[in-house]
C-alpha positions in Angstrom: -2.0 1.4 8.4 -5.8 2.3 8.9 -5.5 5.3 6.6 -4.7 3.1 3.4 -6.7 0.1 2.9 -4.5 -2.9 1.9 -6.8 -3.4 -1.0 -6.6 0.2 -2.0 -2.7 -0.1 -1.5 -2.7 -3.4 -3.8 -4.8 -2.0 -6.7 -3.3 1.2 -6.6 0.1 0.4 -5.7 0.4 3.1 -3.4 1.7 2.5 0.1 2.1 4.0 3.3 5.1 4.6 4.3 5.1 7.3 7.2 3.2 9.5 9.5 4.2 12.7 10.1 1.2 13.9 13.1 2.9 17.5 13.7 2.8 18.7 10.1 -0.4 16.8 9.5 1.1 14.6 6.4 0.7 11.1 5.2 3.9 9.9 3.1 2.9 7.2 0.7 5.4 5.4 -1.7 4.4 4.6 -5.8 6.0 3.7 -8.8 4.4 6.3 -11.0 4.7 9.7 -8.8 2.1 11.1 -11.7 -0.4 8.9 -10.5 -3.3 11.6 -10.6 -6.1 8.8 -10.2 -4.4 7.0 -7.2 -3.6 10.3 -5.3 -6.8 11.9 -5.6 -8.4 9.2 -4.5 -6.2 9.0 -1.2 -6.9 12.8 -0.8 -10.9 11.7 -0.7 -10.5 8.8 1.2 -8.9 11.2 3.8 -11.3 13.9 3.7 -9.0 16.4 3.8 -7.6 15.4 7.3 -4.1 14.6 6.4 -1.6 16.7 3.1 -0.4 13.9 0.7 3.4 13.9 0.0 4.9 11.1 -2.6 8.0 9.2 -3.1 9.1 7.3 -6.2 9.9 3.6 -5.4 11.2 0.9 -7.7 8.7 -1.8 -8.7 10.7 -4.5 -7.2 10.3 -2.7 -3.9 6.6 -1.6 -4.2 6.3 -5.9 -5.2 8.0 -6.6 -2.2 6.1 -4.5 0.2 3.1 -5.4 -1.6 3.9 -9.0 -0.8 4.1 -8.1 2.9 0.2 -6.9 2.7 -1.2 -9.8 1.4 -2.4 -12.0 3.8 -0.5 -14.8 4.9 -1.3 -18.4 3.2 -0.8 -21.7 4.7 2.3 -23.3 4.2 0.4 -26.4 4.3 -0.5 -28.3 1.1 -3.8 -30.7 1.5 -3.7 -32.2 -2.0 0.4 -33.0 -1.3 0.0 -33.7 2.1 -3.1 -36.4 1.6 -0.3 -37.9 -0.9 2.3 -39.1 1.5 
């Protein structure tokens, strides 16, 4: 999602997690709903466009949807491959 950076999401741990368009409301998902730093920054990076509204979410998930934003790595290994 354009509205949160991936590398905002990642060092934050905040992520998107919906759109609501008719009430004008970005959901976003942390770990730490008290997250003053994280939020506020959001709310700048939106410019006042879009209300903020959070959900708690377990570290394991946040770590598994964080996983999702990384960019994708070869599965290819040079050094072992140049082995065989």
């Amino acid at each position: 999602m354009k509205l949160v950076p991936r590398d905002f999401a990642l060092r934050h741990h905040i992520f998107p997690i919906a759109l609501d368009r008719e009430r004008g409301t970005l959901i976003v998902a942390l770990s730490d709903t008290n997250n003053i730093v994280a939020m506020d920054q959001l709310r700048a990076r939106l410019r006042g466009e879009l209300e903020l509204e959070s959900r708690l979410a377990a570290i394991r998930d946040l770590a598994r949807d964080r996983a999702l934003l990384r960019p994708r790595l070869s599965r290819r290994h040079p050094a072992r491959d140049r082995d065989r």
